[in-house]
N, C-alpha and C positions, 0 to 999 in steps of 0.2 A: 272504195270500189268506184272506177268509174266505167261510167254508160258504153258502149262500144256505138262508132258513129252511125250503125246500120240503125241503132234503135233510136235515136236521137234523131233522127231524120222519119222514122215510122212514127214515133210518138207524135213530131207535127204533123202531120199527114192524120192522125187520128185524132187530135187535139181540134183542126177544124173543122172535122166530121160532127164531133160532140157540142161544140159553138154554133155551127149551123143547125142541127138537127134534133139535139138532146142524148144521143145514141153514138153509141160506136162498138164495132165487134172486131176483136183483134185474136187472129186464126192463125195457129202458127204448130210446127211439128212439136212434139213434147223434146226440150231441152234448146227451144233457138228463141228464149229470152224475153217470152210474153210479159212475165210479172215486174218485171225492172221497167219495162216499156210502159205498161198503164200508171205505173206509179208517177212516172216521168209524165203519160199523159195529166194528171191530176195536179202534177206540180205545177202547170203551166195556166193553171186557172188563177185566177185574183180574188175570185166572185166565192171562194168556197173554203171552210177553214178545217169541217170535219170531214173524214171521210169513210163510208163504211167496207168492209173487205169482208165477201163471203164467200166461204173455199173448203175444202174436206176438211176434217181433222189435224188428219197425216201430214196435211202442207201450211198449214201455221208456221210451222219454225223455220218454212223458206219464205213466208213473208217476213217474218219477224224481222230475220237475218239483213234485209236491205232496209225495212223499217229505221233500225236499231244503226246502220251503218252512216256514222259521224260525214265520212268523206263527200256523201249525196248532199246534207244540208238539206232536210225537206223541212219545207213552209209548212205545211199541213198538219194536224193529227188524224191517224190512221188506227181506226180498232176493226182488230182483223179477230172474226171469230169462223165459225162450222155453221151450217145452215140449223142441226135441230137446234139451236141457240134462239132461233128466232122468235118462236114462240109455239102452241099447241090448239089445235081446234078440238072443243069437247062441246056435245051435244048443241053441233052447230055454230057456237060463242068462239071468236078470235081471244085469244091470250097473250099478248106480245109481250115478249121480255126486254126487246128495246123500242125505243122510243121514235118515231119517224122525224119530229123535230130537234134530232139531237146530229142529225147528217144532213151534206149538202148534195150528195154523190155517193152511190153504188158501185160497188165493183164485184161482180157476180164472177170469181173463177171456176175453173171447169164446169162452164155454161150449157156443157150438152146433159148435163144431171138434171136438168128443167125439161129438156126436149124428149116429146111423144105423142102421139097422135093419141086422137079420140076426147075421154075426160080428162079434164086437170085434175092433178096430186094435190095435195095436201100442201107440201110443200110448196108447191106454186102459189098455192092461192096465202098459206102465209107472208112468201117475200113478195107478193104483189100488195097485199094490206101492209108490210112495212114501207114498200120503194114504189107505192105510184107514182108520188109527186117528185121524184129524185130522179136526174138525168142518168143513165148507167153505163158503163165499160163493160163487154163482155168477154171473156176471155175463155179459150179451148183450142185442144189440139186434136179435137174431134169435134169440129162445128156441126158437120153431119155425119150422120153416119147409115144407116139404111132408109130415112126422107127426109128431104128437104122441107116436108110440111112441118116435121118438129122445130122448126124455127118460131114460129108464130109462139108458142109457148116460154121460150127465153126471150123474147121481146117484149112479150106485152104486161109484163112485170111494170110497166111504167108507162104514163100519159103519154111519154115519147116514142110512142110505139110508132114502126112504120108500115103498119098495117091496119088502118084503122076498123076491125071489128071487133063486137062484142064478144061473140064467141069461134072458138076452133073451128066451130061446122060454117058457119058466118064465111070464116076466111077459107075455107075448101070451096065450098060452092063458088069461090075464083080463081083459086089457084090449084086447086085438088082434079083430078081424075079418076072417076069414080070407078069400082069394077066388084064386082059380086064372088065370092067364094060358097059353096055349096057346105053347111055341116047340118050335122042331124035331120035332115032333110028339109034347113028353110036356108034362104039366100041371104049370106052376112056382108053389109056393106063395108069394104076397104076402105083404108084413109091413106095407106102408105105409096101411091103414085101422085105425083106433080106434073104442075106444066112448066113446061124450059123456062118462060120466062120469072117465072119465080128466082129461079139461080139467078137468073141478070139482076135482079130487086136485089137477094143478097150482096152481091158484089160490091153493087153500089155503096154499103155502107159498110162494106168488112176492111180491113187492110191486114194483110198474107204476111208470114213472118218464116224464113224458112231454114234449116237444119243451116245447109249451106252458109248464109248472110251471119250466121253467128259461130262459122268455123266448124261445124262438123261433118265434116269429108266422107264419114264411115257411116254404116249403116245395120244396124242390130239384123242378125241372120240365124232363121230355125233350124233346130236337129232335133230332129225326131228320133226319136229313143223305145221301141217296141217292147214293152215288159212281158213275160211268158208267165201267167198266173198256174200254182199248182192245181191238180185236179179236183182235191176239195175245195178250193177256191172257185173253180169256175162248177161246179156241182149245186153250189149254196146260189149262187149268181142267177144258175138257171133254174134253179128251184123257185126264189123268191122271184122271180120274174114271170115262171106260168103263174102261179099258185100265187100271187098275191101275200105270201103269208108265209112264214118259217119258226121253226123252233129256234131262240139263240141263247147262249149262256158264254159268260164271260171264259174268253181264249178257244174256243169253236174251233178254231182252225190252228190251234199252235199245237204243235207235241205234246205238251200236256193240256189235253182240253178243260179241266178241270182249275189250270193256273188262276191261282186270287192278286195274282198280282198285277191287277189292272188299276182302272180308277173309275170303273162305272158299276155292273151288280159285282161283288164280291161273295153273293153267299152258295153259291153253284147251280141254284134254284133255275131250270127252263124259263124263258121269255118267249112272249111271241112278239116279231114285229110284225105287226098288220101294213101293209101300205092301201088302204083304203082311197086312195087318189093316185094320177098318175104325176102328180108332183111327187110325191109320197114316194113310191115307188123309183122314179128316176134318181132323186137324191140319195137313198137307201143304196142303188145299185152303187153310185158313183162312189161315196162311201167305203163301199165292202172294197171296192179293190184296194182301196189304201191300206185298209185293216181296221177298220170304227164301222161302226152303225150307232143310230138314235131311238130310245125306246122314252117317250114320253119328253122330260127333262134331261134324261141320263144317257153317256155316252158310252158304249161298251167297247171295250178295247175283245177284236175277234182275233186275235193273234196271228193272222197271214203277215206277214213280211217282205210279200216278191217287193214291192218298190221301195221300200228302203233300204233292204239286203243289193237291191242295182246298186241304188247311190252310193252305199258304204263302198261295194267291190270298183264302182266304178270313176267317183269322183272324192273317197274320204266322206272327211267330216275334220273340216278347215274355220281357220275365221273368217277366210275372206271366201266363203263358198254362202248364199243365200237361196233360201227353198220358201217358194211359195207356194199356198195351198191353200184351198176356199174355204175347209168345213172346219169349227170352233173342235172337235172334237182331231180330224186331223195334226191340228197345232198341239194339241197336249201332246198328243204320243208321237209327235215329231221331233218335241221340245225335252221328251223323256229319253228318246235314240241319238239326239246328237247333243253334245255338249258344246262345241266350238261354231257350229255354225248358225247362220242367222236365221230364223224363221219369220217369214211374212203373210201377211192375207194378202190374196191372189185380187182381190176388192179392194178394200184398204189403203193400199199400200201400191197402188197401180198406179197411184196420179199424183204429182206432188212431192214425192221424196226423189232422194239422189243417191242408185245405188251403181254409180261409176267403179267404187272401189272395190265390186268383188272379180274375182278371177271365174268363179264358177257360179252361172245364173240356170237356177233350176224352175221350172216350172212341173208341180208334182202333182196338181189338180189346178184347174182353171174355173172361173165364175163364169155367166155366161151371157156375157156383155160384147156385141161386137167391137162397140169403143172403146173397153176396158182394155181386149184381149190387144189392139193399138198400142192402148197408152202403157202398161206394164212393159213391155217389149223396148220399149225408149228409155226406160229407167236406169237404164245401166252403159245411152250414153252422157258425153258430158263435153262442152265447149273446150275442159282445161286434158280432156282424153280420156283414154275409157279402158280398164284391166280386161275385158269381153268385150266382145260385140256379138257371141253367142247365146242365143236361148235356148235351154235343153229343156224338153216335153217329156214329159215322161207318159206313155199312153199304153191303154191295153187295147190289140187291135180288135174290131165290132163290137167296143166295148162305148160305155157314156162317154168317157176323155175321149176316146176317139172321135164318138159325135160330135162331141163339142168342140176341138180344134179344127175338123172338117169343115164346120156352121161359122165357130166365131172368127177364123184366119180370114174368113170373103165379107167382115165388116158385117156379119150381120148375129143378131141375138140366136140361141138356142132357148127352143121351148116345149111342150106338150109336145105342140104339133109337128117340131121335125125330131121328135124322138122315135125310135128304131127299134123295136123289140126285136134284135138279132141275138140268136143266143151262142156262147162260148162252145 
């Protein structure tokens, strides 16, 4: 494999970003050639022999793959793992499973996974106890996505931070705009407004990577697809949405309500789901349209069908047809309806893999991540060409998917607060 010259020319340009500064953040759209670039930037060091590589799960085997690729000839050793690898915090005490003097260099993929205003994660505060002393690369095709102020969080992972405060609020009170929101009747202070010049600060140490520069001419485009839920289906919808609370027992809503051939209660015996929060509740909703709900650990197959009976009538059940969907109980009884086609988590599987090769890209529930809902939409193109360039939604209209393609399509998260209690 070799390098294409647009990245070879990007890599110097970030190579003496990282020399002078300790830092470099390399921004580019998901499929124009970030990860071949930082590698290339690291190859080009003298000074450093290990290197560390932290990235989702799901995209291990696309670092692997250039790792492992004889024609690069890398100088360096490169151990690429997932971030919960790094270590655990319990009653306070760091636990780290690797070692800080075992690396020269950090390479932090899909770097907007650290960024968020207010408190630091867990995880932050473990890869900053592994990668203080470590200059870093960061990479993403969502550097920002609803503030610029979540930048300060993916930087200051290390001494080469360029912003030098101790804490998030440290760096607002400079670059932050403060402004007050009214709930339960006291005034909550916002983090998520900035001042322009913070963007110029970015700039200065990012280098831009784009679709274009790595040959992709095309451009992934939505179809919304409207599902018509039956009447018992939006009856239970609106039920457990005043009431908080419903009677359910496995196949509820199929022909035979009393069907055991699910995978969650089997003994016909009533359940109630409580949704006692409005977490609770929103996920329960989004859920039911598929045909699952969660009672405890367990997931109960409710027997509606309208959105897989679409897919079947309307797109088969292909191998080269991929359906992603957010909720663990979804993928079972997806995985149980289709035989030939792919099943994905809508989280997961959003960042990092390469699904150029299907003809039919479905989207059957959505997580609710502004950045995510970006980067899964890129997934299916590819520098070498792409079978789609379609994404098909599948939504129920003033329904949760509806919210949530409404919220996550303008780059911003869906949550409590722009949840809708519209009923069917």
């Amino acid at each position: 494999m070799k390098p294409y010259l647009y990245q070879m020319d990007k890599a110097k340009q970030a190579f003496k970003l990282i020399k002078d500064l300790g830092y470099v953040y390399i921004a580019g759209k998901p499929r124009s050639g970030k990860t071949l670039t930082a590698i290339l930037v690291a190859e080009m060091s003298t000074k450093i022999n290990s290197v560390l590589v932290l990235t989702k799960k799901n995209a291990i085997p696309g670092w692997t793959k250039f790792i492992e690729d004889k024609e690069l000839n890398l100088k360096h050793k490169y151990y690429v793992t997932n971030y919960e690898q790094v270590g655990s915090i319990k009653g306070g005490m760091y636990y780290l499973k690797l070692q800080p003097k075992d690396y020269q260099l950090v390479i932090i993929d899909e770097s907007h996974n650290l960024g968020k205003v207010g408190k630091p994660s867990n995880r932050y505060r473990l890869i900053r106890k592994l990668c203080y002393d470590m200059p870093h690369i960061h990479l993403s095709g969502t550097a920002i996505v609803e503030s610029a102020n979540s930048i300060y969080y993916q930087m200051s992972i290390s001494k080469f931070n360029p912003f030098k405060f101790s804490t998030f609020y440290n760096f607002f009170r400079v670059y932050g705009k403060p402004y007050y929101i009214k709930a339960m009747g006291r005034d909550i202070l916002q983090y998520d407004k900035y001042r322009p010049e913070l963007l110029n600060e970015i700039d200065d140490f990012t280098i831009y990577l784009t679709q274009e520069e790595a040959g992709i001419t095309v451009k992934s485009e939505d179809k919304i697809h409207y599902i018509e839920l039956n009447d018992d289906t939006k009856k239970l919808y609106n039920t457990l949405q005043k009431n908080c609370i419903a009677d359910i027992w496995e196949g509820i809503l199929s022909n035979d309500s009393r069907s055991e051939d699910g995978y969650g209660f089997t003994d016909g015996i009533d359940k109630e789901l409580v949704c006692d929060s409005t977490m609770k509740l929103r996920t329960s909703l989004h859920m039911l349209e598929s045909g699952v709900c969660k009672i405890d650990d367990k997931y109960i197959d409710l027997g509606n069908r309208e959105k897989i009976d679409y897919i079947k009538a309307t797109f088969g059940d292909n191998e080269d047809m991929g359906i992603m969907c957010h909720f663990i109980g979804e993928r079972k009884l997806l995985s149980r309806e289709f035989k030939n086609a792919k099943i994905y988590s809508s989280n997961a599987d959003a960042e990092g893999v390469d699904l150029s090769h299907l003809k039919h890209f479905i989207i059957f529930s959505s997580d609710y991540s502004g950045s995510k809902f970006i980067q899964r939409r890129d997934r299916i193109l590819n520098t070498n060409g792409s079978n789609t360039t379609t994404v098909n939604h599948l939504l129920v209209k003033g329904a949760i998917s509806d919210q949530v393609y409404k919220r996550v399509s303008k780059k911003k998260d869906f949550n409590n607060s722009t949840y809708d209690r519209t009923s069917l």
